[in-house]
N, C-alpha and C positions, 0 to 999 in steps of 0.2 A: 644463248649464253655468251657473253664476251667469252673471250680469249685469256689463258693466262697471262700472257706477255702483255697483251695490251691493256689489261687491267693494271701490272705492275707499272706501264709506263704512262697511265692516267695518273696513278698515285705518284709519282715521279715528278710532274709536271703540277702535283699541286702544293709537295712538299721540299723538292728540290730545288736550291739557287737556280737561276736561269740557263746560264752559261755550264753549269754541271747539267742540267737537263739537256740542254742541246749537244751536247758531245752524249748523251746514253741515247738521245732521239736516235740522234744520225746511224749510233752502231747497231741502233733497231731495224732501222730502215735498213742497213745494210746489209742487216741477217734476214733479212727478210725479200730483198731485192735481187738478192745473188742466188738462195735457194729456189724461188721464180726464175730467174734471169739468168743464173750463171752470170761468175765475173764479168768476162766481156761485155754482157749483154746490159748489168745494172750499168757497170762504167760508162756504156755509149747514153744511159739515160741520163746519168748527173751530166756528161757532156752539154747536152741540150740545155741543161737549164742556165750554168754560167757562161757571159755574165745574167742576170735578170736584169730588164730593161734595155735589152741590146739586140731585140729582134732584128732582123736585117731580111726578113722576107723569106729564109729558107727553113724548112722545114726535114724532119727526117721521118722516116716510114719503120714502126718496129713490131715486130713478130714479139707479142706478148700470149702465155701458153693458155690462158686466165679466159682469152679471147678468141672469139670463132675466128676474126678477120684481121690484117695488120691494120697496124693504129697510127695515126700521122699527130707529130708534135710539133709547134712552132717552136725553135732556137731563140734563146734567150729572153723567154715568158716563164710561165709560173705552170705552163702545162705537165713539164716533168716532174715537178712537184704534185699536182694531183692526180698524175699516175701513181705514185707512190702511196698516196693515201687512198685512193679509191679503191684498184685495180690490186697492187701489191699487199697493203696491208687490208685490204678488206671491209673498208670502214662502216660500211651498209650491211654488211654479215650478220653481224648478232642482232641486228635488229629487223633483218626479211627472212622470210619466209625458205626453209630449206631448197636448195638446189633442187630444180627440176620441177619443185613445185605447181600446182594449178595457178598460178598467178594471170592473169586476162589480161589485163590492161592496169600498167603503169604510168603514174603522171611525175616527171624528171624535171621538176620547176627552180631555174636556173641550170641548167642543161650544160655550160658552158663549153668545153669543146666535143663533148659525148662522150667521155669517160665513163660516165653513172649509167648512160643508155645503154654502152655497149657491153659494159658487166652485168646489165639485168638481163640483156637481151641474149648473154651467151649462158646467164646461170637458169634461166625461164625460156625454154625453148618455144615455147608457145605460145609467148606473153606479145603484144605490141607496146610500143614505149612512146608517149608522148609527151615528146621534148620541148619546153618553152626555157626561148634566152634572146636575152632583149638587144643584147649586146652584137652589132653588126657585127667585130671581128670575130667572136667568139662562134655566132653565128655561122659562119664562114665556115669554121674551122669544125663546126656540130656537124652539118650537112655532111664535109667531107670526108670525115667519119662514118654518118649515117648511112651512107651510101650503099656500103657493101651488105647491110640487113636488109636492104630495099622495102616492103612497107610494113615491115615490123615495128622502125622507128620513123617516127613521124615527127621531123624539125617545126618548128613554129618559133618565127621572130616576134615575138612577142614576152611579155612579162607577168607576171602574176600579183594582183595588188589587191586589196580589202574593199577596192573602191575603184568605179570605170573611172578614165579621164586619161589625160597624157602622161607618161612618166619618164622621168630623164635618166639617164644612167649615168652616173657620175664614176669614170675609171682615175687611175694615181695620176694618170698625163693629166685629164682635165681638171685638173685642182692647182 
C-alpha cells in the first residue's frame, strides 16, 4: 500500500501548478530526509547535489541508516537526488515485497550508481541483486557501491533491451 504522504504528493504533482508542486516536493523531501538523516545529515546531501552538472571528480561517502554499508555520491550529479527518491522516500516500497522477506534473487535493470541494489540488498537480507547499467560512469560508481555486499550484488555493464545488438546510451553531455 503506498503511503499516505506520498499518495497526497502524486495527487499534488497531477493537480498542482508546477512551481507550487515543487516548493511541497522539496518540503516533503525534507520531512522526510531529516527524519532519516537528521538536519545535518539531509543538508550534507543536498550539498552534493548543487550545482548539477558541476561534477569535479569528488565524491562524499554518507552513513545512510536505511543501509547496511556507507554509500559514496558523486558531487554535483543527479545521485543525491536519487538517494532521495530511492533510499529516503522509499519509492520501490509499496510495490516489493515486505522487509526481510523471502526474495532470492533480484534483477536492478538500470542499476545506476546502486542505490536500488543496496536498498534491496539491506531490506532482503538474503536476496542476491543483479545489477545491469550500461552506462560506464554510472558503472563505476555501482561497483563502488556494490563492493561492500560482496556477492550478493552482482554489477554487470551491460543493458537491458527487447532485442540483442548494440546499444548506445545517449547521457545530457552527449546531446
Amino acid at each position: 500500500m503506498i503511503p499516505l504522504m506520498e499518495r497526497a504528493r502524486r495527487i499534488g504533482r497531477a493537480i498542482l501548478p508546477r512551481s507550487v508542486f515543487d516548493i511541497a516536493s522539496r518540503a516533503y523531501n525534507r520531512r522526510v530526509g531529516t527524519q532519516k538523516l537528521g538536519a545535518a545529515g539531509y543538508e550534507q546531501l543536498l550539498a552534493c547535489a548543487a550545482p548539477i552538472h558541476a561534477h569535479d571528480g569528488t565524491t562524499t561517502t554518507l552513513t545512510i541508516p536505511d543501509l547496511k554499508h556507507p554509500f559514496t555520491i558523486r558531487n554535483g550529479t543527479s545521485d543525491a537526488t536519487e538517494i532521495i527518491h530511492t533510499i529516503l522516500r522509499e519509492t520501490y516500497g509499496p510495490y516489493s515485497p515486505p522487509a526481510g522477506a523471502a526474495a532470492t534473487t533480484i534483477i536492478d535493470a538500470g542499476a545506476n550508481l546502486g542505490d536500488t541494489a543496496a536498498w534491496f540488498a539491506t531490506r532482503y537480507p538474503q536476496s542476491r541483486v543483479i545489477s545491469l547499467e550500461p552506462d560506464k560512469e554510472n558503472y563505476a560508481a555501482l561497483v563502488c557501491n556494490a563492493t561492500p555486499y560482496g556477492d550478493r550484488i552482482v554489477p554487470l555493464n551491460v543493458g537491458l533491451w527487447p532485442k540483442s545488438g548494440p546499444l548506445r546510451v545517449v547521457t545530457s553531455e552527449s546531446r
